[in-house]
Backbone as a chain_set.jsonl record, in Angstrom:
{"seq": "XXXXXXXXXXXXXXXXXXXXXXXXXXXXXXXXXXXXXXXXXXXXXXXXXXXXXXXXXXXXXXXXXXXXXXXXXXXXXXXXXXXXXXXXXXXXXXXXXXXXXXXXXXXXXXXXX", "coords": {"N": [[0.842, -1.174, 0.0], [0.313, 2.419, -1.049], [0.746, 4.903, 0.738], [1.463, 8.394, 1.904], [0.619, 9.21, 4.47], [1.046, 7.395, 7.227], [-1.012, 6.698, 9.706], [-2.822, 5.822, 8.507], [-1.913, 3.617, 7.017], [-1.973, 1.834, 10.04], [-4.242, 1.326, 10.469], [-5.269, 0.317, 7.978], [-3.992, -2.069, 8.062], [-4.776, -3.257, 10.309], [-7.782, -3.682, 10.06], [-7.337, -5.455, 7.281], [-6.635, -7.514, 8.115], [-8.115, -8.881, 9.819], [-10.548, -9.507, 7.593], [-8.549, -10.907, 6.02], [-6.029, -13.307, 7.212], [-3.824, -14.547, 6.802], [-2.683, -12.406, 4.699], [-0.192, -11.035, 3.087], [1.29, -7.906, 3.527], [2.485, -4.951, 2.3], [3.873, -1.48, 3.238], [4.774, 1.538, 2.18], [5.493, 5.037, 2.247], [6.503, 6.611, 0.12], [6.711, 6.914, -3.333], [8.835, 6.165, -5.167], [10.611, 4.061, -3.662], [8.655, 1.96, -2.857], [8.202, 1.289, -5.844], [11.34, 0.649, -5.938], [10.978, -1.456, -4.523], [9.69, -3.32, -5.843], [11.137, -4.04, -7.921], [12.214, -7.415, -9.185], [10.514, -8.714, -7.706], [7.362, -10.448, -7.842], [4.336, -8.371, -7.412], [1.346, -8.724, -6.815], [-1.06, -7.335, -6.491], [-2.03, -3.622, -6.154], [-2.112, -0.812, -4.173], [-2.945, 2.647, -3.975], [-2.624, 5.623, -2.998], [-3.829, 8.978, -4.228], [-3.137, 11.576, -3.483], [-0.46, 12.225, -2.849], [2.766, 13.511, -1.19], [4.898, 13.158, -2.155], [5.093, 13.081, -5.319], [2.661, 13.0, -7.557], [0.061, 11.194, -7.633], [-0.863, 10.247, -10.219], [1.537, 10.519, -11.851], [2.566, 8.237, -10.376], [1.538, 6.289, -11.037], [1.662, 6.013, -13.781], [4.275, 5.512, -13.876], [4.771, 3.366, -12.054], [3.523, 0.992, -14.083], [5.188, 1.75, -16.697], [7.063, 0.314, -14.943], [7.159, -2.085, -15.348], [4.429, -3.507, -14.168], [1.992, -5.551, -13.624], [-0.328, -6.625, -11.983], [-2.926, -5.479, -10.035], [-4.514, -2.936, -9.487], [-5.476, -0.819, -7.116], [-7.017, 2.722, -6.434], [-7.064, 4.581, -3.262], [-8.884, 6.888, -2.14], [-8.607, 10.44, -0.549], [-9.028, 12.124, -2.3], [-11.548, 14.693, -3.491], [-11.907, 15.277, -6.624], [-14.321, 15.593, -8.762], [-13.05, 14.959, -11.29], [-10.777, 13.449, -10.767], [-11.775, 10.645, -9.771], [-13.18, 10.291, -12.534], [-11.417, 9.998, -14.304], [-10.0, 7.722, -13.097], [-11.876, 5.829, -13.828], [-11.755, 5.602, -16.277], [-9.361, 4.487, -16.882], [-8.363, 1.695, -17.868], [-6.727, 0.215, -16.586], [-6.539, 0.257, -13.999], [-8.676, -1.224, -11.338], [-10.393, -0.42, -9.176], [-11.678, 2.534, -7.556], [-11.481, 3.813, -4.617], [-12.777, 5.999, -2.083], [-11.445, 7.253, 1.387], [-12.525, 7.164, 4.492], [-12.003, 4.017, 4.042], [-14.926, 1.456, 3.672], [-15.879, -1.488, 5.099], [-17.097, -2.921, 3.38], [-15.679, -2.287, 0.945], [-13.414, -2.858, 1.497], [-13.252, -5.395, 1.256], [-14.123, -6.07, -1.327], [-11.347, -5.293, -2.484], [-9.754, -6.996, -1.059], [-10.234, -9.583, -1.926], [-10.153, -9.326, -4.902]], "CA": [[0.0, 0.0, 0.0], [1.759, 3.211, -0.944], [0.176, 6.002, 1.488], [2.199, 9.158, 2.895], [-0.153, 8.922, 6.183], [1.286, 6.08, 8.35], [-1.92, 6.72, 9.886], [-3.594, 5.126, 7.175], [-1.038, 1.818, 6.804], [-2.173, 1.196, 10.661], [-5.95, 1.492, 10.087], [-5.73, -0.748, 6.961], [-3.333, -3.216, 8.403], [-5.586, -3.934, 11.373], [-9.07, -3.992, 9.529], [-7.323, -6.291, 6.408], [-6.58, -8.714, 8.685], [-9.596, -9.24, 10.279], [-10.817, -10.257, 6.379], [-7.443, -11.883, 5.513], [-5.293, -13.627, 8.172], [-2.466, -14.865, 6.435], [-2.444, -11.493, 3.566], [1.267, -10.409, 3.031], [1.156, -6.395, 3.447], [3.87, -4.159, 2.666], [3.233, -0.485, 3.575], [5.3, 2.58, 1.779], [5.468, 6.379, 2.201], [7.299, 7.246, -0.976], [6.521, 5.834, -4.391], [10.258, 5.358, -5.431], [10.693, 3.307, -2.855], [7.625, 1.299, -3.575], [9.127, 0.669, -6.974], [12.654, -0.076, -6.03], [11.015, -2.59, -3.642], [8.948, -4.427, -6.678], [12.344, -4.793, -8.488], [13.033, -8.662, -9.053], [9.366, -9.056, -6.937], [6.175, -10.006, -8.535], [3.375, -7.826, -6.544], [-0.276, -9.229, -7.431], [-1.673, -6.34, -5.693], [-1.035, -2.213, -4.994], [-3.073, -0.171, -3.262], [-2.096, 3.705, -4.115], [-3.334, 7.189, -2.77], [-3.521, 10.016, -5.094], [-2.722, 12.592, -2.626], [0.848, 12.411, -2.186], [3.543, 14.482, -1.061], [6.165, 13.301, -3.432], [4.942, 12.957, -6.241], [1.753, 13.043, -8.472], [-0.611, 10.154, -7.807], [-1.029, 9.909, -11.477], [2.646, 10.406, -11.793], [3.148, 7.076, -9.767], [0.696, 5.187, -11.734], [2.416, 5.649, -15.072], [5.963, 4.828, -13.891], [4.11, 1.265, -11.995], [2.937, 0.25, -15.184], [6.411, 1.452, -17.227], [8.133, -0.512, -14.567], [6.079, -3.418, -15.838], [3.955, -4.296, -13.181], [1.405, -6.34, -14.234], [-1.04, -6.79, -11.189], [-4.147, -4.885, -9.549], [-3.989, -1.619, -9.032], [-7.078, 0.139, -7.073], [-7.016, 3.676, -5.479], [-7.759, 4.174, -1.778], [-7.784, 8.35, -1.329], [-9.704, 11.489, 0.134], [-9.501, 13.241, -3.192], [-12.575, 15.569, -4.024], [-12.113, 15.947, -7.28], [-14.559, 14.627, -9.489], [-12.267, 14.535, -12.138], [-9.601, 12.154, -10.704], [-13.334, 9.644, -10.318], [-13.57, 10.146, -14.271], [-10.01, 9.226, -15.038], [-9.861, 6.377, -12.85], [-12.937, 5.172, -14.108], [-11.162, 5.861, -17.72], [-8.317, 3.794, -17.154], [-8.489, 0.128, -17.514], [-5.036, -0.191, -15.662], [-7.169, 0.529, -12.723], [-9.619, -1.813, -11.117], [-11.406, 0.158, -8.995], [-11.331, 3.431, -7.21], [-12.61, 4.098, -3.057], [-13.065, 7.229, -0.918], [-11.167, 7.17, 2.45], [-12.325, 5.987, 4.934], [-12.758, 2.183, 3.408], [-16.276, 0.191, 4.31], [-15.774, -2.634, 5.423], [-17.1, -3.569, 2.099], [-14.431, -1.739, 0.289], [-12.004, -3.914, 1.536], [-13.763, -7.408, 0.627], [-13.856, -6.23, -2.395], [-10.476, -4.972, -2.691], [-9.063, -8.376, -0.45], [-11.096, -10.677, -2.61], [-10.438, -8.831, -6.38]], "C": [[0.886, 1.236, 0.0], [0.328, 4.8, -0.379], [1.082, 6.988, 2.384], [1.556, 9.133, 3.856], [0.159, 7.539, 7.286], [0.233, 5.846, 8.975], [-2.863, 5.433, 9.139], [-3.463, 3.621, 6.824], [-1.409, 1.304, 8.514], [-3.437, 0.673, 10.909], [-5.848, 0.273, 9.02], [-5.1, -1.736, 7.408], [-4.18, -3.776, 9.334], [-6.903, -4.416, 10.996], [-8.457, -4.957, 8.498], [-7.371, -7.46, 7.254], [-7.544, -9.569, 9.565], [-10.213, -10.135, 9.274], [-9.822, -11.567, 6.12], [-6.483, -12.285, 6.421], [-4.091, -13.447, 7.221], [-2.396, -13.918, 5.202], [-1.144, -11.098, 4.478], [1.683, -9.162, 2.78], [2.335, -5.597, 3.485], [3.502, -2.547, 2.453], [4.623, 0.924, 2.924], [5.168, 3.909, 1.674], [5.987, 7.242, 0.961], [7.446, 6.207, -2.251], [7.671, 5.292, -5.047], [10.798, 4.396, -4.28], [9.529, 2.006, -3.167], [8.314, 0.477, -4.712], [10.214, 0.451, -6.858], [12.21, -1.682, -5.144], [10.177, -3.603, -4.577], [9.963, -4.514, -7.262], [12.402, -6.09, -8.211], [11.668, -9.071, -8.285], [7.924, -9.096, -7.828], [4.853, -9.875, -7.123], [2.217, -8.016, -7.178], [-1.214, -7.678, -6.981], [-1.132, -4.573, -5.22], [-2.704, -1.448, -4.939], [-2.306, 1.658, -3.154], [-3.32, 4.811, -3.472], [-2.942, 7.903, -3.704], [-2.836, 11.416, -4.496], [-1.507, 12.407, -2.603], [2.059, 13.614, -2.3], [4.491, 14.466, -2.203], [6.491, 13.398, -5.122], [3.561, 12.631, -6.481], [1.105, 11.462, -8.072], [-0.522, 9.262, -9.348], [0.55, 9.274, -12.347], [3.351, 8.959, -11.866], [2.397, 6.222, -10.664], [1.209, 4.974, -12.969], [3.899, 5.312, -14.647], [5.628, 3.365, -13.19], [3.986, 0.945, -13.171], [4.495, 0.076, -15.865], [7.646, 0.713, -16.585], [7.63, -2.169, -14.809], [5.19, -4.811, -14.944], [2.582, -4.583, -13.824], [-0.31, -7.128, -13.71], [-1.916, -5.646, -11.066], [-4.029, -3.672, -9.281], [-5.471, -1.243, -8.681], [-6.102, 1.451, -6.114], [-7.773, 3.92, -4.536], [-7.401, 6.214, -1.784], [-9.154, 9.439, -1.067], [-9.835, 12.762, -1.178], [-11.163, 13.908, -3.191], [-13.327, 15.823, -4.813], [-12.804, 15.006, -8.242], [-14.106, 14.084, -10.871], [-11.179, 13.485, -12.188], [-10.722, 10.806, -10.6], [-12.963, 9.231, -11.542], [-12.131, 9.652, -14.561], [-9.629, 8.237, -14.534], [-10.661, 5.611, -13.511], [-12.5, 4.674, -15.379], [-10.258, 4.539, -18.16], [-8.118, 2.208, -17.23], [-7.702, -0.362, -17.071], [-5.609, -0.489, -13.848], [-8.49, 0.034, -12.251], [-10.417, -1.456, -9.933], [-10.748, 1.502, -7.829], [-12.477, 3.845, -5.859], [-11.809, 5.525, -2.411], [-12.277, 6.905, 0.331], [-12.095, 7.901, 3.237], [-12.956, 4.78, 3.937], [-14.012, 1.529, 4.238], [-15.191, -0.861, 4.172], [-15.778, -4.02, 3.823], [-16.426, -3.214, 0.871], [-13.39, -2.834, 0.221], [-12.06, -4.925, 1.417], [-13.451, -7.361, -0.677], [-12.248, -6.534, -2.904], [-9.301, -6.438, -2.406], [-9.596, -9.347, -1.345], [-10.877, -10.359, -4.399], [-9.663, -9.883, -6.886]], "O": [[1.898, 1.335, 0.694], [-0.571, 5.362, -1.005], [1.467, 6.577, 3.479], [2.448, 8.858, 4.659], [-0.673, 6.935, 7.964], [0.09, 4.627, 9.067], [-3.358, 4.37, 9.514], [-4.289, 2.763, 6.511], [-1.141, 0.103, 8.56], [-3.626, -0.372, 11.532], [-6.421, -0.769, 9.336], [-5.763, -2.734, 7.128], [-4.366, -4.98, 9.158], [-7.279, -5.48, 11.489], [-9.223, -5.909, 8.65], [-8.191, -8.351, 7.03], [-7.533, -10.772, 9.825], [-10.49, -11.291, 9.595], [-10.118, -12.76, 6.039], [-5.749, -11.305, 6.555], [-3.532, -12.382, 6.957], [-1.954, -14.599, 4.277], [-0.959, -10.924, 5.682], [2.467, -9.052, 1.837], [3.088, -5.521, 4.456], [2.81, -2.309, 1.463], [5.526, 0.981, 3.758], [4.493, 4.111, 0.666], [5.845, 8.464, 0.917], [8.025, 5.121, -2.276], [7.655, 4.141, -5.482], [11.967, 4.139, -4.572], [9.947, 1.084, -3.867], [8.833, -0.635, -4.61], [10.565, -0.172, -7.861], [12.887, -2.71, -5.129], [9.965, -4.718, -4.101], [10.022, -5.741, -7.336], [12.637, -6.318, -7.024], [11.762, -10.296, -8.212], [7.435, -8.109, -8.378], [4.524, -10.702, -6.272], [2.069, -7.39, -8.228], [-2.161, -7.353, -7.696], [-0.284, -4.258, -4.385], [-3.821, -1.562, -5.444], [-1.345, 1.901, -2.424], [-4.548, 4.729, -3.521], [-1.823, 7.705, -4.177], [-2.09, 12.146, -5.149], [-1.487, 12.51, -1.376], [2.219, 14.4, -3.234], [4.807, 15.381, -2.964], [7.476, 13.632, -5.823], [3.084, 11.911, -5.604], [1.878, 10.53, -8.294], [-0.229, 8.083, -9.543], [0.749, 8.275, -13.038], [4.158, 8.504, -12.677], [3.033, 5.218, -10.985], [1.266, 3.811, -13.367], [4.57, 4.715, -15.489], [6.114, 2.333, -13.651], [4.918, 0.149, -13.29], [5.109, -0.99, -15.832], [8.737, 0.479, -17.106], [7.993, -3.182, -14.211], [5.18, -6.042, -14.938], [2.121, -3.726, -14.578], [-1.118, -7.771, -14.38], [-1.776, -4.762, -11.911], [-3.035, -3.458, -8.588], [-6.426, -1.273, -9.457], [-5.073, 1.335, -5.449], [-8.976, 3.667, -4.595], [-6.328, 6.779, -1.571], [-10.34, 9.241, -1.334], [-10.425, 13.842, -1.14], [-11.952, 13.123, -2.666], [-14.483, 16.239, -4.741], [-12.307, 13.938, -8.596], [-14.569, 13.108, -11.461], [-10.762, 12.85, -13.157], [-10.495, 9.9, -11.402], [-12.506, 8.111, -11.774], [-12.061, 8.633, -15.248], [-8.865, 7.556, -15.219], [-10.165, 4.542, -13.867], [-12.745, 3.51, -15.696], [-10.298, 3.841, -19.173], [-7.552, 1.701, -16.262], [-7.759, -1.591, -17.036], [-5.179, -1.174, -12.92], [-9.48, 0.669, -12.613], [-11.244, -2.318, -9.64], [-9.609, 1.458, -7.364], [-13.684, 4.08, -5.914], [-10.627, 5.862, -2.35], [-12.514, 5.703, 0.448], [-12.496, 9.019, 2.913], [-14.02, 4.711, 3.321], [-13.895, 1.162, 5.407], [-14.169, -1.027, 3.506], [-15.184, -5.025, 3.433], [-16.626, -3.841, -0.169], [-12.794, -3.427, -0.679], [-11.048, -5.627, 1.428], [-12.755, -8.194, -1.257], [-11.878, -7.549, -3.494], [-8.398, -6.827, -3.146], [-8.791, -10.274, -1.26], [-11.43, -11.142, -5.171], [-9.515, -10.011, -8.101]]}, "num_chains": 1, "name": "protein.A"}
């Protein structure tokens, strides 16, 4: 999950696991990091905020892909704008797009996609 809010990685770590015992969660503040840590790793699963400090939500989403990741990608974020909605919605890279805070049923989905 790549979220500048640590906040955020202790909230989802405690509610996934409730759904998923044995899920294998790795939690990142900085999307180059993120991507140096899928080097040589195949990740079935990311979990991105658009909000971030370091860089461009959108930003991060085209350098995942050109690093040729190949797995799930949904966004988890408190955006606003109903334009970042319409371009997730747009993108078929992107399998689905939630509001912070996550339902309960957010995260079935999301644990279960």
């Amino acid at each position: 999950m790549l979220d500048d809010d640590q906040i955020q990685h202790i909230l989802f770590r405690k509610r996934a696991v409730k759904f998923a015992e044995d899920i294998d969660l790795h939690f990142f503040e900085e999307p180059k990091k993120l991507l140096e840590f899928m080097k040589g790793q195949e990740i079935e699963t990311v979990i991105s905020d658009l909000n971030l400090e370091s860089m461009s939500g959108w930003i991060f989403i085209e350098d995942l892909f050109k690093s040729g990741f190949a797995g799930k990608l949904f966004i988890m974020t408190a955006s606003i704008f109903p334009a970042d909605r319409i371009k997730a919605k747009k993108d078929q890279r992107i399998q689905g797009f939630y509001e912070k805070p996550l339902t309960d049923s957010d995260l079935i989905q999301i644990l279960t996609a």
